[in-house]
C-alpha positions as CSV (number, residue, x, y, z in Angstrom):
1,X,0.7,-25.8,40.4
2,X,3.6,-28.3,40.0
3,X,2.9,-29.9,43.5
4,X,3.7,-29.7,47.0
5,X,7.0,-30.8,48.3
6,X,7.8,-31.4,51.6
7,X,10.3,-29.0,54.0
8,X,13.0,-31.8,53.4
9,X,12.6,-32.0,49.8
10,X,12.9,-27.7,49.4
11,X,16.0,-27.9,51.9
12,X,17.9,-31.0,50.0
13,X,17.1,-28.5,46.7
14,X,18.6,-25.7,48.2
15,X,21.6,-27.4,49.4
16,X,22.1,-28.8,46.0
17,X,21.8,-25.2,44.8
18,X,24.2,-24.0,47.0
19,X,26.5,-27.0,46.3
20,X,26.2,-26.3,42.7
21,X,26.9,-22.3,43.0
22,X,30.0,-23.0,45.3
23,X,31.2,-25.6,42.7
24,X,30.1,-22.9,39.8
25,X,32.4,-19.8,41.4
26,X,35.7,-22.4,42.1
27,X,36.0,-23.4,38.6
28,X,35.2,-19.9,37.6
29,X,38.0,-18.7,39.7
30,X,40.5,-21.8,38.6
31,X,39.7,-20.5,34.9
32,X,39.9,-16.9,35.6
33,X,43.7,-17.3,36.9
34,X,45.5,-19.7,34.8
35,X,43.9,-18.4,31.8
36,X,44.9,-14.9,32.8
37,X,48.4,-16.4,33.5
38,X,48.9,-18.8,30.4
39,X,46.9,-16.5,28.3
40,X,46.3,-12.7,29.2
41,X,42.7,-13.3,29.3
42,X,39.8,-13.5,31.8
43,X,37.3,-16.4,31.6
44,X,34.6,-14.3,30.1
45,X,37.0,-13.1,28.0
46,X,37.7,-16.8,26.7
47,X,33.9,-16.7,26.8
48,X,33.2,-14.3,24.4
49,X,35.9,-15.1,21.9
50,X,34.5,-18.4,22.0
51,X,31.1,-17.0,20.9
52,X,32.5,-15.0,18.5
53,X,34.9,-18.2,16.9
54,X,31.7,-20.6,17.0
55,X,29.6,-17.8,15.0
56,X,28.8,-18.3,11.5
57,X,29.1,-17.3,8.8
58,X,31.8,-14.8,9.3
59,X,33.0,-15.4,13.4
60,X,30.7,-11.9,14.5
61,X,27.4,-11.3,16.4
62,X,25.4,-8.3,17.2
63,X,26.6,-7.1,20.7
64,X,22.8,-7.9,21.6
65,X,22.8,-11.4,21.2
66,X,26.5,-12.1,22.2
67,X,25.5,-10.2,25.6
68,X,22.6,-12.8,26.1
69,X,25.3,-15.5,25.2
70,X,28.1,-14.5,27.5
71,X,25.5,-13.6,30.2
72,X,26.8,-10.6,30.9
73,X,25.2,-7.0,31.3
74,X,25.3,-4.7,28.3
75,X,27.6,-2.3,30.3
76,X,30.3,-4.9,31.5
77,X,30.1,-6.5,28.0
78,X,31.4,-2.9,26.3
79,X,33.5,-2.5,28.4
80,X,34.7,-5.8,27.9
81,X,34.9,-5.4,24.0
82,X,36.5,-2.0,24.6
83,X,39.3,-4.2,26.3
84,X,39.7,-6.7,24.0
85,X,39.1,-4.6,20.5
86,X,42.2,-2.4,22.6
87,X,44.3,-5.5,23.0
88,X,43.1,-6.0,18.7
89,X,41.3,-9.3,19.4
90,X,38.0,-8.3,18.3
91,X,37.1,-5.2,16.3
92,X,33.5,-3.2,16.1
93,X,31.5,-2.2,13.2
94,X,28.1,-0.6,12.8
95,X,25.5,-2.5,11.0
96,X,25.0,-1.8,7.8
97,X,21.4,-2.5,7.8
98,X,20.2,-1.0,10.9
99,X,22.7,1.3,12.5
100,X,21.2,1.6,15.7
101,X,23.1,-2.4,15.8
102,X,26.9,-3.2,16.0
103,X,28.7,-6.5,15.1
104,X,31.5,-7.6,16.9
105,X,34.1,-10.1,15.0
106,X,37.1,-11.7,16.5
107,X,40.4,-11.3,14.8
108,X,43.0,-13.0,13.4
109,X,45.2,-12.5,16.6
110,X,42.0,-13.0,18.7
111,X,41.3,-16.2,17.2
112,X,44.8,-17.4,17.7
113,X,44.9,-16.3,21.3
114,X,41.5,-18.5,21.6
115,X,42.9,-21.8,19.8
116,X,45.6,-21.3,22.4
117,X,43.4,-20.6,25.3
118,X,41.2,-23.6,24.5
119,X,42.8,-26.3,25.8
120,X,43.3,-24.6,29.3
121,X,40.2,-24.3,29.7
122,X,39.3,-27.7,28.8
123,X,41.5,-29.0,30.7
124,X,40.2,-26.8,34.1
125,X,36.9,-28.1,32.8
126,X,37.8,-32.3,32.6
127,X,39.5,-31.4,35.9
128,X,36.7,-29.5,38.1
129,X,33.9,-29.4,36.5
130,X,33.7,-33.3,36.3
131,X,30.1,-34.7,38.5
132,X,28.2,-31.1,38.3
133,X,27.6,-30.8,34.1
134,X,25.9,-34.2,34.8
135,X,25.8,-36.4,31.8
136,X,28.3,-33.7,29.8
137,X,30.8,-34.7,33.1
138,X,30.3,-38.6,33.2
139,X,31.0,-38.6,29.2
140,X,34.0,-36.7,29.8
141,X,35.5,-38.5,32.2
142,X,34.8,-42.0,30.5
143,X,36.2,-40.9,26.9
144,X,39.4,-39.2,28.6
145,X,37.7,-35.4,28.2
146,X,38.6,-35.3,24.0
């Protein structure tokens, strides 16, 4: 057992937690409309293409482990990929070593569309998210967010 904390120790933790979760869904919201508006895309959108961008060796992952990146459920991430293989910024293809497995890569217009993206949503982030990504925050705000 971790120890016993008092009834103003759990309440101070769960308004921290609700601070956090209200400070969570504002930037969420800020990204979802200006990168819809500058961009086309949703923040999970940005999200995944990110994902795929940062993968190596060849910018694809499994759907399986780009779900448990993204954080998303396996139904809204298809239907997500659907969305965005049907605007071509990421394409499908079946595994060839297990088939019951699909790879998803981003494209050459999906990585373009990200590098654009990217600097929106840094800038929401140096903006918003500043004081709740702790020691990520305080470094960003003393270097000027780079």
């Amino acid at each position: 057992m971790r120890g016993v904390a008092t009834v103003n120790e759990d309440d101070e933790l769960a308004r921290a937690w609700h601070e956090l979760m209200g400070r969570y869904q504002r930037v969420t919201c800020t990204l979802d409309r200006e990168l819809h508006s500058a961009h086309g895309i949703s923040a999970s959108d940005f999200e995944v293409l990110q994902q795929l961008y940062a993968a190596t060796p060849d910018r694809s992952l499994r759907m399986h482990d780009l779900g448990q990146n993204v954080h998303l459920t396996q139904s809204a991430l298809s239907r997500l990929i659907a969305r965005l293989e049907g605007d071509g910024l990421v394409e499908r293809r079946m595994c060839t070593d297990d088939r019951r497995s699909v790879w998803t890569a981003i494209t050459a217009a999906g990585i373009q569309r990200y590098l654009a993206a990217r600097p929106t949503q840094r800038a929401i982030l140096r903006e918003q998210a500043v004081g709740c990504l702790g020691a990520f925050g305080s470094a960003t705000a003393s270097v000027g967010g780079s």
